[in-house]
C-alpha positions in Angstrom: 163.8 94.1 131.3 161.4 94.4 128.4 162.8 94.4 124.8 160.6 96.8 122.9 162.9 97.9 119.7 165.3 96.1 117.9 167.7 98.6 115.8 167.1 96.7 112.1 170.7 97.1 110.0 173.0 96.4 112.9 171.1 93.0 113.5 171.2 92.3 109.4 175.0 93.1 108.9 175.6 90.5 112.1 172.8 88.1 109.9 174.4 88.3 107.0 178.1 87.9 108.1 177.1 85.5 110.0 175.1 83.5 107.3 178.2 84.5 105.1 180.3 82.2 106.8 178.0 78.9 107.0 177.8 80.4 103.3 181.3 79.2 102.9 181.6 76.3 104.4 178.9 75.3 102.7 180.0 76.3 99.5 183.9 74.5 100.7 181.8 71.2 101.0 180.0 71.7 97.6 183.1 72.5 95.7 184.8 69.4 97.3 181.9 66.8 96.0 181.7 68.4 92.6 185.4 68.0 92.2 185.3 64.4 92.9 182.4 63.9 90.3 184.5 65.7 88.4 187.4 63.6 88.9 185.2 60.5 88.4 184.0 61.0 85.3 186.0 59.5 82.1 185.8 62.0 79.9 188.1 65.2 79.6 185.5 67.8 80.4 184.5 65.9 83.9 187.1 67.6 85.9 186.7 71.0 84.2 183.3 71.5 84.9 183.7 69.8 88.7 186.6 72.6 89.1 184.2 75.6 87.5 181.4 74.2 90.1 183.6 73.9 92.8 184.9 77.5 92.5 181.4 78.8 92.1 179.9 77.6 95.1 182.7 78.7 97.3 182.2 82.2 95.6 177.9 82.1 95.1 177.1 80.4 97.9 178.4 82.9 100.9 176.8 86.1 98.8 173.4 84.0 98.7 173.5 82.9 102.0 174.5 86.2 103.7 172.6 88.6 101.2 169.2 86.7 101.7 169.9 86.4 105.6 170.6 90.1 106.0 167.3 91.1 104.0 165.3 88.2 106.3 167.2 90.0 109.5 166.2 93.6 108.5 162.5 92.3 107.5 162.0 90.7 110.6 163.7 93.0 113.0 161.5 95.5 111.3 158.5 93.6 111.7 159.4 93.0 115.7 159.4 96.2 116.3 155.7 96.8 114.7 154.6 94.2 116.8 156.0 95.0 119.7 154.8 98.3 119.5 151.7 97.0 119.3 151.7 94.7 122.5 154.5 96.0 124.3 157.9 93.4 123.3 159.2 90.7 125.1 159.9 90.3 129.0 163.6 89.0 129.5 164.8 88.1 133.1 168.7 89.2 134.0 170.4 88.4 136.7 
């Protein structure tokens, strides 16, 4: 079996989602440091701002992670299937 086309937005949208999720764990892992820099810190504004971090990368981190991995996904997809046009794909054995 030879793989000659990739179909590009199916294989972003599974990127992305993808991408989305390690986004948010990420982003869960983030928010749990900055709130205990925020906890640690001995003023009043220490825990604030290690809360407003926290949320933030739980919300900023999936969108970046799975908005630049579906545009990588459709580039490259797209760029596979130039190449392989030009020298015929890639040769996958099945059994």
């Amino acid at each position: 079996m030879v793989i000659t086309r990739i179909v590009p937005l199916p294989t972003a949208k599974l990127a992305g989602t993808l991408y989305g999720m390690i986004g948010l764990a990420v982003g869960a892992i983030v928010s749990i440091a900055a709130l205990a820099g925020g906890f640690s810190a001995s003023n009043l504004i220490g825990p604030l701002t290690g809360g407003l971090i926290g949320v933030g990368a739980i919300v900023v981190l999936p969108l970046l992670y799975g908005g630049m991995a579906f545009l990588m996904a459709l580039l490259v997809s797209w760029l596979y299937n130039v190449a392989a046009g030009l020298v015929g794909g890639i040769e996958v054995d099945v059994k």
